[in-house]
C-alpha positions, 0 to 999 in steps of 0.5 A: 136217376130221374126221368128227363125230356128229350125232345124231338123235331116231328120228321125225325125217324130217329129212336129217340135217346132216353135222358134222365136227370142227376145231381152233382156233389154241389146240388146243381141238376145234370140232364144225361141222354143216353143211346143204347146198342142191342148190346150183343154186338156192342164194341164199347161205349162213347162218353160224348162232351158237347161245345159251349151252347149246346145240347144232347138233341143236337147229337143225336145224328152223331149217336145213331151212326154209333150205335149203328156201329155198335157203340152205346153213347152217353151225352151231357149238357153241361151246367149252365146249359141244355136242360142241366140248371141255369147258374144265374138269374138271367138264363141267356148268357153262357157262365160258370163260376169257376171252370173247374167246376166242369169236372164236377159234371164230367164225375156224374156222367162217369158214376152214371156209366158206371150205374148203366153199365155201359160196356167197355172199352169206353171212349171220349167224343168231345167237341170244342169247350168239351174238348178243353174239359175232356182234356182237363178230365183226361189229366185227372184219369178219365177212365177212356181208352183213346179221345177223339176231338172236333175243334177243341177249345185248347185255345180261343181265336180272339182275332184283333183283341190281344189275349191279356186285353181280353182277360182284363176286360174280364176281370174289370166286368167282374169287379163291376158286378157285371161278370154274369152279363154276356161279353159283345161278340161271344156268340149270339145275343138274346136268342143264339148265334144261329138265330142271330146269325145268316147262313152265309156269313156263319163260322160252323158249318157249309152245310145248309141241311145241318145249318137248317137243323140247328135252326128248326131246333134253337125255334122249336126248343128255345129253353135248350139255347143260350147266348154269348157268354158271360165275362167270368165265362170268358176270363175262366175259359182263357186261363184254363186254356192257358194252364191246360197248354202246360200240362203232359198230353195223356197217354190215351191214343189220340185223334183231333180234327181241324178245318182249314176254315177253323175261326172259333177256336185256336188252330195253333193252340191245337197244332201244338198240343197234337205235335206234342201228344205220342200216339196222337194224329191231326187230322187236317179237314179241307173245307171245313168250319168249326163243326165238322160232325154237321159239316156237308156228307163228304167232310162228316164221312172223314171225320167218322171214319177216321174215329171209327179207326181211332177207337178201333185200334188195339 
């Protein structure tokens, strides 16, 4: 493993995590981060796959409460993303050649728990995109013992466009040549959505403390941003929700959250696969957008709680 940085915004009091680079099988360089408990009291370990845009930094509020709960957390930033390798000249635009190369990152964060011995049992956080790749890690044996989601991207809310519409659009960008380009309305332009984006009228978070976060980072940390995503983005990203939609739900004991004000992602997408999950609840958050962990303290403390039991069970 290989040293990385991991940055930090100047009032923050937080230990900062310890992040390190590694390499997966098709040569493309991962940045891990990793928070560690006094590993006396340690009741297991997090295995935390972050949403399309983001990075470690941004959960590192998420991982103090669970180390301070007795759980180590090891993050990912998925290739295309964070500090992990770029995939294409123009770094701003979210792609991935083929979505299952994701799995490829989800091996590396597992090889890399196992080289720090992380305790077990382990457990799966995973929010929205790493929702749709937890679930495709899980169908191929991810060793947790229960998964927990916030707003996994089990479907994508397309609103007026029709889904094959969507898909052919896709489809034609890449026979073009245009497949790595940013799709219009994939979220944020050149800088990020929330650089791009007015408080008011954003679709993650009430919250203004967290939304002025997410700001002061995306200013502060430009080279961890992306953009919108790219049209092979897209058109992956919608066929593997697709076959993702067919599959057996694993046998893990399963939590997945849901806000009533839920407009990235699919809420029928995720009704369906938590009715058709043994072992799984729904947790339905009045009030909240897409990002319930940066939502305000109340619906934050619901979602916590509730995970806290879910890995908690027996």
């Amino acid at each position: 493993m290989e040293q990385a940085p991991f940055h930090q915004l100047p009032d923050d009091p937080r230990a900062p995590a310890r992040a390190f680079y590694v390499r997966a099988e098709d040569g493309v360089r991962l940045r891990l981060a990793f928070w560690q408990t006094d590993r006396i009291a340690c009741r297991g370990s997090v295995l935390l796959f972050p949403g399309r845009t983001e990075y470690v930094e941004k959960y590192a509020p998420i991982a103090s409460l669970l180390v301070e709960h007795g759980y180590d957390v090891l993050a990912v930033d998925w290739r295309g993303q964070g500090l992990s390798d770029r995939l294409q000249r123009d770094p701003r635009p979210g792609h991935i050649g083929e979505f299952s190369d994701y799995q490829q990152d989800v091996i590396e964060t597992v090889v890399a728990a196992g080289e720090l011995d992380l305790p077990r049992p382990w457990h799966l956080l995973a929010h929205s995109m790493g929702g749709c790749i937890g679930l495709a890690a899980l169908e191929a044996g991810l060793p947790v013992r229960t998964a927990v989601f916030s707003a996994p991207m089990w479907g994508i809310n397309l609103r007026r466009m029709q889904h094959g519409v969507a898909l052919g659009i896709a489809y034609l960008a890449g026979r073009v040549g245009r497949g790595g380009f940013a799709a219009p309305g994939s979220g944020g332009g050149d800088t990020t959505y929330v650089l791009d984006e007015s408080f008011s009228a954003n679709l993650l978070t009430q919250d203004p403390d967290e939304w002025a976060r997410m700001v002061r980072e995306a200013a502060h940390w430009p080279d961890l941003t992306i953009g919108g995503a790219s049209f092979d983005w897209v058109g992956k990203a919608l066929n593997e929700c697709v076959r993702l939609s067919r599959i057996p739900s694993p046998p893990q004991p399963m939590l997945v959250s849901l806000g009533s004000e839920e407009k990235v992602v699919s809420p029928g997408a995720i009704r369906d696969r938590a009715a058709r999950w043994p072992g799984g609840h729904l947790l339905e958050v009045a009030g909240a957008r897409h990002e319930v962990m940066m939502e305000t303290p109340d619906l934050r403390a619901r979602f916590f709680d509730a995970m806290l039991a879910r890995f908690e069970e027996d």
